[in-house]
C-alpha positions in Angstrom: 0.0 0.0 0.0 3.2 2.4 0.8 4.1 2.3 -2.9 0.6 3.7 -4.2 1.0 6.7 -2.5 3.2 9.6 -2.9 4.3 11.6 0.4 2.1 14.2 -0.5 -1.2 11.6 -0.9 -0.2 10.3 2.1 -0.1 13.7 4.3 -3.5 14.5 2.1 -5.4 11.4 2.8 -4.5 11.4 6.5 -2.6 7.8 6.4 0.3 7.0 9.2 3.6 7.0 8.9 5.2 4.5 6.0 6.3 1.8 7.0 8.8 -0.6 5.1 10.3 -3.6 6.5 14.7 -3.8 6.8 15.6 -5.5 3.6 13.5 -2.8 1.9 15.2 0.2 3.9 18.1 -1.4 3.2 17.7 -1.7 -0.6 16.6 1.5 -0.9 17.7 3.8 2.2 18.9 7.0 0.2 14.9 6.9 -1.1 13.5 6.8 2.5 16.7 9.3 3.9 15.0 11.5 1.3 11.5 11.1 2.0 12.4 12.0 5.6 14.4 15.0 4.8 10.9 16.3 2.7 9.0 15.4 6.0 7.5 11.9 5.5 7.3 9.8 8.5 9.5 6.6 7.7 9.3 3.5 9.8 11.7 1.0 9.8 9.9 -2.8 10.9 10.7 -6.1 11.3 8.1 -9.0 10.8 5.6 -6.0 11.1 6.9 -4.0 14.3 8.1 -0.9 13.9 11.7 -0.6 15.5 13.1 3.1 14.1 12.1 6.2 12.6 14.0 7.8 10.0 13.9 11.7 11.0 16.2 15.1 10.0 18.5 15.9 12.4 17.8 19.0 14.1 20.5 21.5 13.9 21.6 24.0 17.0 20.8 27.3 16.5 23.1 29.5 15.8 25.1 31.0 19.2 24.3 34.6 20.1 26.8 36.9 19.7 27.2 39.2 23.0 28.1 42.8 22.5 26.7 43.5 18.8 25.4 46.8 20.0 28.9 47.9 21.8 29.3 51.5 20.8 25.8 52.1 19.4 24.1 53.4 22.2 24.8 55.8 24.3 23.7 57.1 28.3 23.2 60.4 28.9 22.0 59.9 33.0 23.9 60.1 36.0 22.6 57.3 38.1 24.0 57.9 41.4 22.7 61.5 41.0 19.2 61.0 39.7 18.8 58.0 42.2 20.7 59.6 45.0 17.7 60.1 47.3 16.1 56.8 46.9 20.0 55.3 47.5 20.3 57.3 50.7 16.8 56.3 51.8 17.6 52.4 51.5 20.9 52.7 53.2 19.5 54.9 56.4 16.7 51.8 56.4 19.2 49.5 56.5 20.7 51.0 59.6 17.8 51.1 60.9 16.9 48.4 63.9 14.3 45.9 62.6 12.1 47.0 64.9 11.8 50.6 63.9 11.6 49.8 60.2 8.4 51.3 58.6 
């Protein structure tokens, strides 16, 4: 029944995965290595049990790159300044029992 569809009947149909038994895959294994890289779902059995599935390997993505933005932007505020209340406020808490803490 696998060889009266193509992967594109099968995925329109609804129909499972191919299956093929060993001697097959092995006969024909750049066919099925195909098939999979398109998408198809191809089963490797033996006697009728499914034992592997030929699938795409998925690639890592590519690794980020830290710092691409060095130099592009540029702060204009003073923290310490325009914080310097609410730092001064923290530290007196701090001092502060834990008892007479708001």
């Amino acid at each position: 029944m696998d060889a009266l569809f193509s992967s594109g009947d099968r995925r329109l149909y609804g129909l499972a995965a191919m299956q093929v038994n060993r001697h097959d895959a092995k006969t024909h294994l750049s066919r099925y290595v195909d098939q999979a890289l398109a998408g198809e779902e191809v089963v490797i059995a033996r006697a009728g049990k499914p034992l592997v599935r030929l699938m795409p390997v998925v690639t890592d993505p590519p690794p980020r790159r830290l710092g691409f933005l060095a130099g592009t932007v540029r702060v204009e505020a003073d923290l310490k300044r325009d914080f310097e209340a609410e730092i001064k406020a923290m530290v007196e808490l701090d001092e502060l029992p834990f008892t007479e803490r708001p």
